[in-house]
C-alpha positions in Angstrom: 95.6 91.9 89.3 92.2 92.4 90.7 93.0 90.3 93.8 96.0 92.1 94.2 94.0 95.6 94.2 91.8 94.2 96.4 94.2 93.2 99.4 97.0 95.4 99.6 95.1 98.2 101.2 93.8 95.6 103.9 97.0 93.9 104.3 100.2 94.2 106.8 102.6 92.2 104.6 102.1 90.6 100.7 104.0 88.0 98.6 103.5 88.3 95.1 104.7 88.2 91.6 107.6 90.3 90.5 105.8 92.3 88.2 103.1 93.0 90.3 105.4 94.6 92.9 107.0 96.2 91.3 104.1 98.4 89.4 102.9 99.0 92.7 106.4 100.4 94.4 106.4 102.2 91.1 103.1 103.7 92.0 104.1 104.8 96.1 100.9 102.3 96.9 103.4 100.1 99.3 103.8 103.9 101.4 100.5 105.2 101.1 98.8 102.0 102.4 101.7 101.1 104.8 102.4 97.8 103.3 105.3 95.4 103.2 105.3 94.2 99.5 108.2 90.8 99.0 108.4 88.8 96.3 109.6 86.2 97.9 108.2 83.6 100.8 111.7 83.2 102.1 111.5 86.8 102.8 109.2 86.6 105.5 
Protein backbone atom coordinates (compact mmCIF):
# COMPACT_ATOMS: atom_id res chain seq x y z
CA UNK A 1 0.00 0.00 0.00
CA UNK A 2 2.91 2.29 0.61
CA UNK A 3 4.17 1.86 -3.05
CA UNK A 4 0.91 2.49 -4.15
CA UNK A 5 0.75 5.91 -2.07
CA UNK A 6 3.85 6.72 -3.25
CA UNK A 7 3.26 6.62 -7.19
CA UNK A 8 -0.09 7.59 -7.92
CA UNK A 9 0.42 11.23 -7.40
CA UNK A 10 3.53 11.00 -9.86
CA UNK A 11 1.93 8.82 -12.27
CA UNK A 12 -0.15 9.26 -15.77
CA UNK A 13 -1.67 5.80 -15.78
CA UNK A 14 -1.46 2.69 -12.88
CA UNK A 15 -2.26 -1.10 -12.91
CA UNK A 16 -3.04 -2.50 -9.71
CA UNK A 17 -4.83 -4.75 -7.48
CA UNK A 18 -8.60 -4.56 -7.29
CA UNK A 19 -8.79 -3.62 -3.89
CA UNK A 20 -6.39 -1.05 -4.08
CA UNK A 21 -8.36 0.79 -6.82
CA UNK A 22 -10.90 0.72 -5.70
CA UNK A 23 -10.23 2.41 -2.10
CA UNK A 24 -8.62 4.96 -4.02
CA UNK A 25 -11.73 5.78 -6.65
CA UNK A 26 -13.63 5.56 -3.31
CA UNK A 27 -11.43 8.31 -1.99
CA UNK A 28 -11.69 10.95 -5.47
CA UNK A 29 -7.53 10.41 -5.40
CA UNK A 30 -7.80 9.10 -9.19
CA UNK A 31 -9.47 13.00 -9.93
CA UNK A 32 -7.62 15.00 -7.62
CA UNK A 33 -4.24 13.68 -8.94
CA UNK A 34 -5.44 13.25 -12.58
CA UNK A 35 -4.67 9.59 -12.75
CA UNK A 36 -5.90 6.72 -14.88
CA UNK A 37 -6.24 3.86 -12.26
CA UNK A 38 -7.00 -0.07 -14.40
CA UNK A 39 -6.92 -3.09 -12.85
CA UNK A 40 -6.11 -4.75 -15.68
CA UNK A 41 -2.84 -4.85 -18.15
CA UNK A 42 -5.17 -5.63 -21.03
CA UNK A 43 -6.59 -2.33 -20.35
CA UNK A 44 -3.90 -0.41 -21.46
Amino acid sequence: MTAFITVLPLADVMVAEKQFVNLARQAHLDARHETTLLTSIHDL
